[in-house]
C-alpha positions in Angstrom: -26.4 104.9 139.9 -25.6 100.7 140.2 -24.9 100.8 136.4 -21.1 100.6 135.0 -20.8 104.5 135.0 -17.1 104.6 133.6 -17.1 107.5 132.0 -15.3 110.9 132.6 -17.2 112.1 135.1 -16.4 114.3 138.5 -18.9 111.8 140.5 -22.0 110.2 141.2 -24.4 112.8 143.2 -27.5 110.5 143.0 -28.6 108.9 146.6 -32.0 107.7 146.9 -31.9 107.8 150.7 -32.1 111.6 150.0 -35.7 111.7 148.6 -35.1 114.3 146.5 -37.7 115.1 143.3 -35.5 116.9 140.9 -32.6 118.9 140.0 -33.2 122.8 140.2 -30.9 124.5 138.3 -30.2 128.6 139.3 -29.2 131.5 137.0 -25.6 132.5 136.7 -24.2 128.9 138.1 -21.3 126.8 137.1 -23.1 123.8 135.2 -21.9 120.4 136.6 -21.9 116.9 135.0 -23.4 115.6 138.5 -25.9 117.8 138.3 -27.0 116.8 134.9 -26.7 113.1 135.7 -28.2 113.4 139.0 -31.7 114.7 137.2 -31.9 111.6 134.8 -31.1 109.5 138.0 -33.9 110.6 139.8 -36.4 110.7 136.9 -35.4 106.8 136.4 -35.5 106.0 140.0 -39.1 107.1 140.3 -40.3 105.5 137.0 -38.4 102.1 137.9 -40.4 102.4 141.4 -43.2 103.1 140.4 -43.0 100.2 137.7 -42.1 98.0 140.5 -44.9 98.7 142.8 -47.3 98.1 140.4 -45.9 95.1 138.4 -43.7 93.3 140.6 -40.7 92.1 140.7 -41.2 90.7 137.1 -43.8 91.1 134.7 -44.9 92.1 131.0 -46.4 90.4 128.2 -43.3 89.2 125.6 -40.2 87.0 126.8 -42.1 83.8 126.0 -39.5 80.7 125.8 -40.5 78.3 123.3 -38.1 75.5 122.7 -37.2 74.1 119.0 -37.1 70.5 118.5 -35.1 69.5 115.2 -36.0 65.9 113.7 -34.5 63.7 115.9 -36.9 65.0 118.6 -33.8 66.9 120.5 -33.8 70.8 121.9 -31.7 72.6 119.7 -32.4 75.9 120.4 -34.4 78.7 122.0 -36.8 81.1 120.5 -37.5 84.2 122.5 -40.6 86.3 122.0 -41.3 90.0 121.1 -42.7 92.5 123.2 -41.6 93.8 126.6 -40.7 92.5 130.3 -40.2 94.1 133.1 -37.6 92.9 135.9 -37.5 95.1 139.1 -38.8 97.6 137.3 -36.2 97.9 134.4 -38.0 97.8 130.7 -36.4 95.3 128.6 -37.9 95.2 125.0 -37.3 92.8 122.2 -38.7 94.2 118.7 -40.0 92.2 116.1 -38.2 91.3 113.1 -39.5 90.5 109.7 -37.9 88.5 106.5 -38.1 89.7 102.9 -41.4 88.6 102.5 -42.6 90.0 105.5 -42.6 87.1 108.0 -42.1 87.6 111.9 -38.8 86.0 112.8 -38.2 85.1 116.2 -35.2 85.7 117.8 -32.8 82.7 118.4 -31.0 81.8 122.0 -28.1 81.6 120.1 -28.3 85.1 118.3 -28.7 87.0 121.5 -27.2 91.3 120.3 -26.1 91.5 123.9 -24.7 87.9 125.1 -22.4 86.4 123.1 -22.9 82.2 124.0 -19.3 81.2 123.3 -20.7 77.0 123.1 -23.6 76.7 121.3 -25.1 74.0 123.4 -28.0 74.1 125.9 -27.6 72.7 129.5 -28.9 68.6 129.6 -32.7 68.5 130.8 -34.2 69.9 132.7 -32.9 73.4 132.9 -34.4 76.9 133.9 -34.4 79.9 131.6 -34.2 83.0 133.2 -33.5 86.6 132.7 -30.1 88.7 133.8 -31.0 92.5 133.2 -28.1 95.4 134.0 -26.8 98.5 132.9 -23.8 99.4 130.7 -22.1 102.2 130.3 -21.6 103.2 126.0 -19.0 105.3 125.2 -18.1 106.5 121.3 -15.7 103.2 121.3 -18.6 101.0 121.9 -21.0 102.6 119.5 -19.7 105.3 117.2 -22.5 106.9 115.9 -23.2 108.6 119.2 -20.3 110.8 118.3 -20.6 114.1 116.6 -18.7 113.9 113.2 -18.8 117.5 112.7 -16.7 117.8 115.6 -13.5 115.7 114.6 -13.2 112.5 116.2 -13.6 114.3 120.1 -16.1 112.5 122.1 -19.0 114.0 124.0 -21.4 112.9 126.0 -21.8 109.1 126.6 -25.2 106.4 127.2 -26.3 103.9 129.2 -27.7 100.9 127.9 -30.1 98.5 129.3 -28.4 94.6 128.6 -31.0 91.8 129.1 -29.6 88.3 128.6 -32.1 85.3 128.7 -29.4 82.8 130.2 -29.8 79.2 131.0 -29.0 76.6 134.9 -29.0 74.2 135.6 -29.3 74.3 139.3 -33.3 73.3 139.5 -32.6 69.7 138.9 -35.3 69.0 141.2 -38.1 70.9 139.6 -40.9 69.9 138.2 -43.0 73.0 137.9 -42.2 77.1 137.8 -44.1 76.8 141.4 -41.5 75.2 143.1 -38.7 77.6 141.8 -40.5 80.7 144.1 -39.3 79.4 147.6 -35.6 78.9 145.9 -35.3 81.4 143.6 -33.6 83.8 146.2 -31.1 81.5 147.2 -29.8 81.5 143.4 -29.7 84.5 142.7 -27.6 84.8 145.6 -25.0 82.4 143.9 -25.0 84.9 141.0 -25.3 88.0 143.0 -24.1 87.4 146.4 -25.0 89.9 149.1 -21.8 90.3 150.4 -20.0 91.4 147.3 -17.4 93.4 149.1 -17.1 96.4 151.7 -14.7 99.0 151.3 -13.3 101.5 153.5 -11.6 104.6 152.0 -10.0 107.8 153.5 -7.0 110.0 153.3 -3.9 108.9 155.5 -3.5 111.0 158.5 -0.1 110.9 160.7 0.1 110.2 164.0 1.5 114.1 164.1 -1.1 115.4 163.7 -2.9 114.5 167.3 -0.1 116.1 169.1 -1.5 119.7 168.4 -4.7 120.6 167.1 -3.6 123.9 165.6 -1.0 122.4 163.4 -2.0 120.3 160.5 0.7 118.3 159.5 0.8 118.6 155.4 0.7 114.7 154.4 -2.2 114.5 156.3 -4.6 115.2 153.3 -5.5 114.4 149.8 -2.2 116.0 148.2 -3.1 115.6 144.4 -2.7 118.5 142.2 -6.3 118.0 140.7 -9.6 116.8 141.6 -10.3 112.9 140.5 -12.7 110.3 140.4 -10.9 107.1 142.0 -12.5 104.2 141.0 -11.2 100.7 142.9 -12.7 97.6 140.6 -12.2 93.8 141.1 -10.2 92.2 138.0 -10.4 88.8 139.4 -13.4 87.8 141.3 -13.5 84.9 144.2 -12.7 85.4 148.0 -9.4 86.7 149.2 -8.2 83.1 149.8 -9.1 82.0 145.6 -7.1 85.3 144.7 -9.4 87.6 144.2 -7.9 90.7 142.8 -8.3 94.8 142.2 -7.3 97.4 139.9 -8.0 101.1 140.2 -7.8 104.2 138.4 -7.7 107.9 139.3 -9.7 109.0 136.2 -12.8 106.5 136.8 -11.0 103.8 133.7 -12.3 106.4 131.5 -8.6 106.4 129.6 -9.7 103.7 127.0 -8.9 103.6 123.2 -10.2 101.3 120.6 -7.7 99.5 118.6 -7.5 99.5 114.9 -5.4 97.4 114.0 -2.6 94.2 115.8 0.7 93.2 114.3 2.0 90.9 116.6 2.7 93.1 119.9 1.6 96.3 118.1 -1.6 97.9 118.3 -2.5 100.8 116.3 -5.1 103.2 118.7 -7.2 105.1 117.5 -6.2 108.3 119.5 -7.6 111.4 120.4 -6.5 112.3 123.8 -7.0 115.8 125.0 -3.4 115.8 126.9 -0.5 113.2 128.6 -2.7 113.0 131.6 -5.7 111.6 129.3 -3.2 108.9 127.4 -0.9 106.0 127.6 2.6 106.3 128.8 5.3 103.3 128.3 5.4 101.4 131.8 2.1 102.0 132.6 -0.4 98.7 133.1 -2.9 98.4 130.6 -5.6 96.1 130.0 -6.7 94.6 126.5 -10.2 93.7 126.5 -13.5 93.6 124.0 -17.2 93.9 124.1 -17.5 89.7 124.9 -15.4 89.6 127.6 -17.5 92.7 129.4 -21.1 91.5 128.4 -19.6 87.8 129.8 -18.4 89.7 133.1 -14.9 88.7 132.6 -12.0 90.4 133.0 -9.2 91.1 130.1 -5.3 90.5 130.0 -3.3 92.7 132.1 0.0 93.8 130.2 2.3 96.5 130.4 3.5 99.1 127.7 6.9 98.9 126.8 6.4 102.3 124.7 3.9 104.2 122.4 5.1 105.7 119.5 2.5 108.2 118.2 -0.9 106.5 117.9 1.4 102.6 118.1 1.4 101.1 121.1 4.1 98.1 121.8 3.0 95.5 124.5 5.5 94.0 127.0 4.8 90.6 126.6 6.8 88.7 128.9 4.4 90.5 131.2 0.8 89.3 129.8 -0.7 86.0 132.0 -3.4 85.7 129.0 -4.3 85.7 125.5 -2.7 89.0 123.1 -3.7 87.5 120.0 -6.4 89.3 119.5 -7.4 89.3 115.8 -10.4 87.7 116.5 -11.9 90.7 117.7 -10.4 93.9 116.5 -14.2 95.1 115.4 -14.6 96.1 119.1 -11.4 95.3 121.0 -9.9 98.4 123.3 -6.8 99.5 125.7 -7.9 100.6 128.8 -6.0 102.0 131.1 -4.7 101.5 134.8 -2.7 104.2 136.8 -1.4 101.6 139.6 2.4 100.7 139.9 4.6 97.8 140.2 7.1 97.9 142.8 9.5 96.0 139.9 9.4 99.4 138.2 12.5 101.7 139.5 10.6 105.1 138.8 7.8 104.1 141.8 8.6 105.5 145.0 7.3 105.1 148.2 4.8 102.4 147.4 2.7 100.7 150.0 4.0 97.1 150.9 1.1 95.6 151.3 0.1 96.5 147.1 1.4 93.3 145.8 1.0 92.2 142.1 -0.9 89.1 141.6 -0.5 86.4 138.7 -2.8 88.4 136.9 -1.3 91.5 136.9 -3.5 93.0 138.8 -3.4 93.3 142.8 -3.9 90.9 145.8 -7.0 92.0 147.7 -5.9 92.4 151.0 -8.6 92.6 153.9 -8.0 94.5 157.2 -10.5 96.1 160.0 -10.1 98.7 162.3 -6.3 100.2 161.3 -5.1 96.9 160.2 -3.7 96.4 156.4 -5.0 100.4 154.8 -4.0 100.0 151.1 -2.4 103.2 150.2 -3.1 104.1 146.3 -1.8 107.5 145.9 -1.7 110.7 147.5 -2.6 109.6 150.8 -5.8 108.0 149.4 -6.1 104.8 151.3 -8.7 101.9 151.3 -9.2 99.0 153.2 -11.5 95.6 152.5 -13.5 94.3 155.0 -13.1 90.0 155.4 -15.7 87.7 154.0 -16.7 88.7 150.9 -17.2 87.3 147.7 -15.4 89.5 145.4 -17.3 90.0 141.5 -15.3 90.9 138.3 -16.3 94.0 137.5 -18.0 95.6 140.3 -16.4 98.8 141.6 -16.5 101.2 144.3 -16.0 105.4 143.5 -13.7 107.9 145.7 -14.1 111.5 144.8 -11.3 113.3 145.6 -11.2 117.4 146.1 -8.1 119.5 146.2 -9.9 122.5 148.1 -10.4 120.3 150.8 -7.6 118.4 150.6 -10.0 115.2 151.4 -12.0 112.6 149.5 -15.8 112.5 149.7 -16.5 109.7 151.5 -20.0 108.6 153.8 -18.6 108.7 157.9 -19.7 106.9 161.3 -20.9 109.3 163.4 -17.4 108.3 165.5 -15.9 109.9 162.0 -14.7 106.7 161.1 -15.3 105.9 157.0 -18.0 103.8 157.0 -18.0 100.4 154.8 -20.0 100.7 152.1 -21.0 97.9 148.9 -19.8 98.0 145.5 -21.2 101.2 143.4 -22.4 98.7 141.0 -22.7 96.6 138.8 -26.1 95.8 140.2 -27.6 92.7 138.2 -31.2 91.7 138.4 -32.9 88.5 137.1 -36.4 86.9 136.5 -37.8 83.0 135.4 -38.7 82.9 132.0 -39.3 79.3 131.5 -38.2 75.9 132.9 -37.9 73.2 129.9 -38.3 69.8 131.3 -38.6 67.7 128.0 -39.5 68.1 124.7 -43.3 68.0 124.9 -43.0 69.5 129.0 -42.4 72.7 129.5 -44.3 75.9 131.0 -43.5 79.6 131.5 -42.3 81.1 134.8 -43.3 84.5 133.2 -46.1 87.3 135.3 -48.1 87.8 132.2 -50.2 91.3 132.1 -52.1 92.8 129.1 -52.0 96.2 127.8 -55.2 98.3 129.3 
């Protein structure tokens, strides 16, 4: 999968490289999330193909731009049509929408479900209009009806949920029809997207022991966790390594999240259901405070760390927090997430890697290494590396399946054995033209129009 995927999952068994068809499942076997998840992979992976193939890289018959001129002659705003577009495949749909008495009302720029324009203000003419189509992942703290009332508040299974955003550039200055955007386009969407997001090494530590005798394992040369985990590496801070790009990772995917009911100054009040201690928040641990905005904007949230939790109350440190906790604003869908890395400040960490150092966002310094140079150890002699010259993207992640019966992390190799570097997981982003607005009375559409057979 290339959507967010943060859920509680044991891993990510999909790989279209494989060619499989389907899942098949046998009598009398162990069920498995993968499994499960692998199947609806598939089935979308074919459908999205085939929709490509036939339909291009963007097509579909709603989407149109129209722009709405108030009476001084100016562009105020954006209208966006009904029906459906397609963008590498993906189906976005916008429904229509009727007043009291029945009229069609077209949606508004500015009223977007899924992208929440913090200026109300379009770019100065001309500008492009264009379409930024992804996947998120929907758990019972972004939408709480997908949880089972009957059952008491414990979660289930979780969605994924296409996000179109019809955004706005001005980077086309120079344009004066959608014809001229073709032999561009890929360059900008390489300024949104950029190919080389990151490459990341991982593998489990071995010491230099262990070549002395090839009978003799030497124990720390493994994955020593006590149970199996899904890593998950993510970049809080995007930028290159020299603009302070920065990471964060967790060892149960970043699926520890609660949503937060209520602020008095540095107290929140969670709304907590947590199966165990290993599936909650402990004081010391680094947390981060974020909201449905800040992920649909792809930006990351204020690092802090607990100072202690009291039941269901949870008491920030913050002399630690390098942003914003006054979070009113946004309680209807504000959340604590948590982060299972360590700050060497903190006298109950042992044995932490020197090179793991906290940045000014709480989060840590990407450091980038090849061959055996500058390993990042996490924990339990899971180590990763990042390869030099990338362009590092909030929110993009990389997953590390770790297995106690082997005592090693699933990981693709070289055929030397050496872990091969591979691109983030996700998130993987992908765009269309809609329009480009020129002036008031000039203005076409960029869209592939096709009609329904």
């Amino acid at each position: 999968m290339t959507s967010e995927f943060r859920g509680d999952f044991s891993r990510d068994s999909f790989d279209p490289h494989k060619h499989f068809s389907r899942v098949l499942m046998q009598q009398g076997r162990v069920q498995l999330d993968a499994d499960w998840n692998e199947q609806a992979a598939i089935l979308l992976h074919y459908m999205r193909t085939l929709a490509l193939d036939l339909m291009g890289s963007h097509a579909g018959n709603g989407f149109k731009i129209k722009p709405v001129i108030d009476d001084n002659g100016n562009i105020t705003d954006l209208t966006i049509g009904t029906g459906h577009y397609y963008v590498d495949g993906i189906l976005c749909e916008n429904e229509k929408k009727y007043d009291q008495e029945g009229k069609e009302i077209l949606l508004s720029y500015y009223e977007q479900e899924d992208y929440p324009i913090e200026k109300k203000i379009l770019p100065a003419l001309p500008f492009l209009v264009y379409l930024d189509v992804w996947e998120r992942h929907i758990s019972y703290i972004e939408d709480d009806s997908i949880r089972e009332v009957a059952l008491n508040g414990i979660d289930t299974a979780t969605r994924g949920k296409i996000i179109w955003q019809v955004r706005t550039s001005e980077k086309l200055k120079s344009a004066t029809s959608c014809n001229e955007i073709e032999p561009t386009w890929e360059a900008l969407v390489q300024e949104w997207q950029p190919q080389n997001r990151g490459m990341l090494r991982a593998k489990v530590e071995k010491k230099a022991s262990d070549d002395t005798n090839a009978c003799i394992i030497n124990p720390e040369s493994r994955y020593r966790g006590a149970e199996n985990q899904l890593y998950r590496v993510e970049i809080h801070t995007g930028g290159t390594k020299e603009q302070g790009a920065t990471f964060k990772w967790s060892r149960e995917n970043s699926s520890i999240a609660f949503r937060c009911l209520k602020q008095n100054g540095n107290q929140l009040t969670l709304n907590m259901s947590a199966r165990d201690s290993t599936f909650g928040i402990s004081s010391g641990q680094w947390v981060e405070l974020t909201n449905d905005n800040n992920e649909l904007l792809g930006k990351p949230g204020t690092i802090v760390k607990v100072a202690k939790i009291e039941g269901n109350i949870l008491t920030i440190d913050h002399y630690t927090a390098k942003g914003s906790i006054n979070l009113t604003k946004n309680l209807h869908n504000l959340k604590v997430r948590r982060w299972d890395y360590q700050d060497k400040k903190d006298t109950k960490s042992k044995n932490l890697d020197k090179l793991l150092l906290l940045a000014e966002d709480n989060a840590l310094s990407i450091i980038e290494g090849t061959d055996e140079e500058n390993w990042l150890t996490l924990e339990d002699g899971i180590k990763i590396q990042f390869q030099p010259g990338a362009t590092y993207r909030t929110g993009d992640y990389w997953l590390i399946p770790a297995r106690t019966a082997t005592g090693n992390i699933l990981w693709k190799q070289n055929p030397d054995g050496k872990p091969k570097a591979l691109p983030p997981h996700g998130i993987e982003h992908h765009y269309a033209p809609l329009a480009l607005i020129i002036g008031v009375d000039n203005y076409s559409s960029c869209r592939r129009e096709i009609r329904s057979i």
